[in-house]
MDTraj code that builds the backbone (N, CA, C; nanometers):
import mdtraj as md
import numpy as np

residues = "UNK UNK UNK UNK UNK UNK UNK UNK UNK UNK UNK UNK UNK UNK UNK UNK UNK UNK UNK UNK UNK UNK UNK UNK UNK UNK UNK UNK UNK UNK UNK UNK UNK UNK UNK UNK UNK UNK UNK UNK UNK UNK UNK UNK UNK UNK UNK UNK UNK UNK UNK UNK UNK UNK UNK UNK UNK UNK UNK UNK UNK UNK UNK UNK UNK UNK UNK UNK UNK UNK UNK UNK UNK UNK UNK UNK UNK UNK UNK UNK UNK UNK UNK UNK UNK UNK UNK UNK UNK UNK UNK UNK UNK UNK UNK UNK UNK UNK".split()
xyz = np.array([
    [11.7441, 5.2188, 9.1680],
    [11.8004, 5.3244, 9.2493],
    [11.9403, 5.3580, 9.1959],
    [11.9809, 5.4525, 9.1935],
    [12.0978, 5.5199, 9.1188],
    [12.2220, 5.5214, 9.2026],
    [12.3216, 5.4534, 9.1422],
    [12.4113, 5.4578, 9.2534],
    [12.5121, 5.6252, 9.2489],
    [12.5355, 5.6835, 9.3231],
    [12.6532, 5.8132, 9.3022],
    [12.7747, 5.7918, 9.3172],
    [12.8310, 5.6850, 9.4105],
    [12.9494, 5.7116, 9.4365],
    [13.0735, 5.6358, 9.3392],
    [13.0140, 5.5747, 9.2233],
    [13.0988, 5.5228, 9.1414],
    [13.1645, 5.5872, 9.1099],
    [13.3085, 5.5638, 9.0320],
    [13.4427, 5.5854, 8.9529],
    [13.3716, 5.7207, 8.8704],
    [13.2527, 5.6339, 8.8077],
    [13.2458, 5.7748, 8.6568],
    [13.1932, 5.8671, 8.7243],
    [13.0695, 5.8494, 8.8072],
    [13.0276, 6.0068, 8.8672],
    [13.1019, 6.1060, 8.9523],
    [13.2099, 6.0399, 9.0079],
    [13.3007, 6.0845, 9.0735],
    [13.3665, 6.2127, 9.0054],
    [13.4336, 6.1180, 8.8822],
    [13.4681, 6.1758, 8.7699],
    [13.3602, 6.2679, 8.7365],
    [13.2863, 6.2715, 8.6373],
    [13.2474, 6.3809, 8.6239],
    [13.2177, 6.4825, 8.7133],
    [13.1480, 6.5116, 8.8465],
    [13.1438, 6.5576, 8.9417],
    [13.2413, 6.6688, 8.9587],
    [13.3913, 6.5928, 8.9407],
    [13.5220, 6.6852, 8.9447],
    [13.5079, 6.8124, 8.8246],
    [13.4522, 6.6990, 8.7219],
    [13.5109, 6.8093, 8.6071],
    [13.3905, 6.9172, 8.5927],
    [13.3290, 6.8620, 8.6369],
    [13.1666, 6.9758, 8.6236],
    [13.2462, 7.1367, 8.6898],
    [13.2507, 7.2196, 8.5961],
    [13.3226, 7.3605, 8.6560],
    [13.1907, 7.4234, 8.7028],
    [13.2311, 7.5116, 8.8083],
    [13.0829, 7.6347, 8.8554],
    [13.1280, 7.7407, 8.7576],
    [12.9927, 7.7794, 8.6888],
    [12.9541, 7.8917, 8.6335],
    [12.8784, 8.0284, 8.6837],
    [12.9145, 8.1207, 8.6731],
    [12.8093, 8.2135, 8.7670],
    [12.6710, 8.2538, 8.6848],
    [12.6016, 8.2701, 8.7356],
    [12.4698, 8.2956, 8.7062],
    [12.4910, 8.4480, 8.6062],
    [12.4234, 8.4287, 8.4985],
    [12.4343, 8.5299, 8.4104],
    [12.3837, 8.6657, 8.4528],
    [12.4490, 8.7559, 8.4657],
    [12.4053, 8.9200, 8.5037],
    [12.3781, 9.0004, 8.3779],
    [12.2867, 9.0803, 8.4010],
    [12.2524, 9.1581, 8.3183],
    [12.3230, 9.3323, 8.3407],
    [12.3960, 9.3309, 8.2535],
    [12.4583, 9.4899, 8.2489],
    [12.3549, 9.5808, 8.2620],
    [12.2513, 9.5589, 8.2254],
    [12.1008, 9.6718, 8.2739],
    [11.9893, 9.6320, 8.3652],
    [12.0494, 9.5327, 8.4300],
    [11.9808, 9.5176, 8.5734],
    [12.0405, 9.5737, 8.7203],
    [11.9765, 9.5349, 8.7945],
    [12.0224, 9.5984, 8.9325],
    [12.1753, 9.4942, 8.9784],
    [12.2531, 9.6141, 8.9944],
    [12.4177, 9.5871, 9.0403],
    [12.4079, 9.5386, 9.1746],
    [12.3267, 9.4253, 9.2695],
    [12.3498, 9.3753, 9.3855],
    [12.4548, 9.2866, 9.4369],
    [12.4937, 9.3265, 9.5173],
    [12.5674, 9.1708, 9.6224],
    [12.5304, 9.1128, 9.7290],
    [12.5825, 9.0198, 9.7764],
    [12.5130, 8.9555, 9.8451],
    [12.6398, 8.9908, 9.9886],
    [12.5297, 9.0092, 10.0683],
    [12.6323, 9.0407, 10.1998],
    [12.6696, 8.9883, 10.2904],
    [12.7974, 9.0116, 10.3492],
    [12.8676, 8.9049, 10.3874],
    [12.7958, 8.8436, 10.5628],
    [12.7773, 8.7544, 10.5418],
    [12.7304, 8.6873, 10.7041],
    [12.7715, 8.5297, 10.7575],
    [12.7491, 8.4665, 10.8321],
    [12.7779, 8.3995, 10.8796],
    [12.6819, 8.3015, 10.9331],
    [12.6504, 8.2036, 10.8825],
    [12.5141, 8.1341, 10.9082],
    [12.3605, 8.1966, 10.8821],
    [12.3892, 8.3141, 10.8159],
    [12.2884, 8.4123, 10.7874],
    [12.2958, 8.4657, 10.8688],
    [12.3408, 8.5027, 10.9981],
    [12.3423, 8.6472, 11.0608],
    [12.4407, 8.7457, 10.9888],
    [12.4267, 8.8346, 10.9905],
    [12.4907, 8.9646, 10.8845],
    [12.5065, 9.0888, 11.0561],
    [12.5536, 9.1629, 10.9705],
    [12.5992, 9.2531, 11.0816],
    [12.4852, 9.3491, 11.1515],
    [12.4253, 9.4007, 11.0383],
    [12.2757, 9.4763, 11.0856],
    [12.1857, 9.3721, 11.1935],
    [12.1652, 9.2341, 11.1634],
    [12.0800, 9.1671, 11.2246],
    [12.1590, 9.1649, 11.3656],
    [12.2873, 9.1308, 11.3825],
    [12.3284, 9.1150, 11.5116],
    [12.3727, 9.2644, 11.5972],
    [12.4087, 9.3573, 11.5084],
    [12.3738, 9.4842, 11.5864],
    [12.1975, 9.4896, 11.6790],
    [12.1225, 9.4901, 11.5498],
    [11.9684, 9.4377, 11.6128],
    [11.9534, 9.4181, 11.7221],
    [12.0026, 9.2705, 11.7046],
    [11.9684, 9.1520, 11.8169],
    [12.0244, 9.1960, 11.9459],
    [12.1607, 9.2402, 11.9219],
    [12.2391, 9.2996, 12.0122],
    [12.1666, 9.4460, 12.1103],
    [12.1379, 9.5105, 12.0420],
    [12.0206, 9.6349, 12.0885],
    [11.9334, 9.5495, 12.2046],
    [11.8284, 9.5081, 12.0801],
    [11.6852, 9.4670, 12.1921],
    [11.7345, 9.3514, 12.3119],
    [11.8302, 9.2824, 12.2853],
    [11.8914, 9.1815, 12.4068],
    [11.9946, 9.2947, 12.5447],
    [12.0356, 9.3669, 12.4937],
    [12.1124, 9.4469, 12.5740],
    [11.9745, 9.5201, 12.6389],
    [11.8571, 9.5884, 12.5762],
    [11.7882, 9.6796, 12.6818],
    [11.7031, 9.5683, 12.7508],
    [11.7083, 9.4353, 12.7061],
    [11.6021, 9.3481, 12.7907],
    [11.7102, 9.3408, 12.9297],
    [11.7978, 9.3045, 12.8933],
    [11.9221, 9.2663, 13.0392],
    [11.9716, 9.4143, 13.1144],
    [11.9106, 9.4941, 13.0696],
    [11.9174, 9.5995, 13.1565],
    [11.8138, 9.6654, 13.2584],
    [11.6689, 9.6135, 13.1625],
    [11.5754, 9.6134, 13.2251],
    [11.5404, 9.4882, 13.3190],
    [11.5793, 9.4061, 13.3172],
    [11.6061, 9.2877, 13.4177],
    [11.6515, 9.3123, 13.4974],
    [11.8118, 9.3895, 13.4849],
    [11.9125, 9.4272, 13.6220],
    [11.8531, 9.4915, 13.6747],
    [11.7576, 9.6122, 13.6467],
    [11.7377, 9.7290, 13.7676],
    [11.6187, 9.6313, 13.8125],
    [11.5338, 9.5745, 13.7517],
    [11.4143, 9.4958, 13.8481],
    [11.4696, 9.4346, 13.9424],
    [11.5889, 9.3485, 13.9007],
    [11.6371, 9.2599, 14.0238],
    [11.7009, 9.3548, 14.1335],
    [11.7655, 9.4219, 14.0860],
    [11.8405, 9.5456, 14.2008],
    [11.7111, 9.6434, 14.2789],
    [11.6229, 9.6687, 14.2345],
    [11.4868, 9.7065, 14.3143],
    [11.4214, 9.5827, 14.3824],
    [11.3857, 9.5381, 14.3126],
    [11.2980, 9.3871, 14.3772],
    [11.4001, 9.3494, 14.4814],
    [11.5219, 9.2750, 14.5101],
    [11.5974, 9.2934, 14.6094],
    [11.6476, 9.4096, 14.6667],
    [11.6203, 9.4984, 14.6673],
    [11.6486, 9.6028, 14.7483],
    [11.6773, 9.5847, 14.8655],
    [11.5511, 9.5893, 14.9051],
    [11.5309, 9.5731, 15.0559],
    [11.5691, 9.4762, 15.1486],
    [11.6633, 9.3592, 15.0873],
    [11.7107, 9.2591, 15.1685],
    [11.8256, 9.3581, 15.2199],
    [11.8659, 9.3357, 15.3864],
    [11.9722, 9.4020, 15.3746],
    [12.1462, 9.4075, 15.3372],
    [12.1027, 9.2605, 15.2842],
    [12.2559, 9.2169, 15.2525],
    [12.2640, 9.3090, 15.0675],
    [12.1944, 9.3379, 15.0167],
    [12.1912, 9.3924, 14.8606],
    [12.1735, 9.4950, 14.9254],
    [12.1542, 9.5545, 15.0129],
    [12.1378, 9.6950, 15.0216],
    [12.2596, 9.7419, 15.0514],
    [12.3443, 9.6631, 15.1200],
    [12.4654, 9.7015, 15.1917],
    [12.5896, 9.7178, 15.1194],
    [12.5647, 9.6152, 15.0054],
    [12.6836, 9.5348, 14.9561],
    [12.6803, 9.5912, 14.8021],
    [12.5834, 9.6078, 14.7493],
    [12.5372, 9.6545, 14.6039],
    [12.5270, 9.7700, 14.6164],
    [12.3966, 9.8278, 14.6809],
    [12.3196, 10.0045, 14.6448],
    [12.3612, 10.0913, 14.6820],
    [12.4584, 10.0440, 14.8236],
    [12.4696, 10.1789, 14.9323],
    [12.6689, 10.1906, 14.8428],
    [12.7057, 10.0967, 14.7618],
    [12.8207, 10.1449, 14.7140],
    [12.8457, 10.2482, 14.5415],
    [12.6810, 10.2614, 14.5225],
    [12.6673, 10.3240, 14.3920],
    [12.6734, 10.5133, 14.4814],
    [12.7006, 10.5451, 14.3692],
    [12.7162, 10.7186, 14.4191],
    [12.6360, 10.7964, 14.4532],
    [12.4831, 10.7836, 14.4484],
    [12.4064, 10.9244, 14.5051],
    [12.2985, 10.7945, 14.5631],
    [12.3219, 10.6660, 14.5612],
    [12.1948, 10.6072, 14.6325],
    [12.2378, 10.5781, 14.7543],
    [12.4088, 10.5765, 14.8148],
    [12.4435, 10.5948, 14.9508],
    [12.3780, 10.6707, 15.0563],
    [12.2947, 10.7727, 15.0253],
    [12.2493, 10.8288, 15.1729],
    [12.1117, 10.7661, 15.1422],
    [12.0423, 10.8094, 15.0377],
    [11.9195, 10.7422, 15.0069],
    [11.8447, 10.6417, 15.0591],
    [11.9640, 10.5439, 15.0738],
    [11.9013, 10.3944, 15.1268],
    [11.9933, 10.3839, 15.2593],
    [12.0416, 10.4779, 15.3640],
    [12.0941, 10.4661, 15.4785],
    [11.9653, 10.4025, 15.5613],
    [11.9363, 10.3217, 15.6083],
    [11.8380, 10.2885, 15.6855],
    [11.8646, 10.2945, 15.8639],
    [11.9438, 10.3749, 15.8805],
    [11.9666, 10.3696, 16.0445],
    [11.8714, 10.4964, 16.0798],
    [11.8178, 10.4133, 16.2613],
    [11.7042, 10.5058, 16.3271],
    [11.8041, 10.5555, 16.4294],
    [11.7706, 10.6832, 16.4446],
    [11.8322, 10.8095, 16.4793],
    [11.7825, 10.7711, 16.6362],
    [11.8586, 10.8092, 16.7070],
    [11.8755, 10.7614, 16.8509],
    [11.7458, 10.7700, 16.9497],
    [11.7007, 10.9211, 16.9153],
    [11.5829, 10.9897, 16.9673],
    [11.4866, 10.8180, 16.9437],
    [11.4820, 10.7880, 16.7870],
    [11.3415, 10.7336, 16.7745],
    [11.4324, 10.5550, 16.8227],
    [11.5008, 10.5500, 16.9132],
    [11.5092, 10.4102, 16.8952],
    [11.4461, 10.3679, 17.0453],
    [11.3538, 10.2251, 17.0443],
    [11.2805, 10.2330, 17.1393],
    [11.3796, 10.1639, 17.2546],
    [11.5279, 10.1557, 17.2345],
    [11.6158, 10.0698, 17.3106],
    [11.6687, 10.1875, 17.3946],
])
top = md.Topology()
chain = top.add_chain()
for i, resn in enumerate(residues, 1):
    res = top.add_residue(resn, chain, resSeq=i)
    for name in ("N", "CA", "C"):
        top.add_atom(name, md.element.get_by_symbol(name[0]), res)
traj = md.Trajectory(xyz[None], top)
């Protein structure tokens, strides 16, 4: 079994310089783009998109699906701007059986 951490491999190790990989003047001029654990900016715009319309489509389910409790109706719906009369739920005197 090979040992690595000796004096000489050490040594050489240091002196070993990085070379870049040879490019071809008549090949394709690419770079490599800049990211961060491999997310890059396009992917987290992405991610960012389809996660933002999932949590939006969540909020209005939960804000419908609770609707009708009247503490979310009171406190949440009836303070948004055109769903205030909408969701007024008071019975008009005529129909109250009291």
């Amino acid at each position: 079994m090979p040992v690595y951490n000796t004096p000489l491999t050490q040594n050489l190790l240091k002196r070993a310089s990085y070379s870049p990989p040879y490019r071809s003047p008549y090949g394709p001029q690419y770079t490599v783009a800049t990211h961060w654990h491999g997310i890059t900016l396009p992917k987290l715009t992405k991610a960012g998109t389809i996660a933002g319309g999932f949590g939006v489509a969540a909020g209005l389910f939960a804000v419908f699906f609770f609707g009708e409790v009247p503490r979310v109706r009171k406190d949440i719906l009836q303070k948004l701007p055109f769903f205030d009369k909408y969701l007024d739920r008071t019975v008009p005197p005529e129909d109250s059986p009291f």
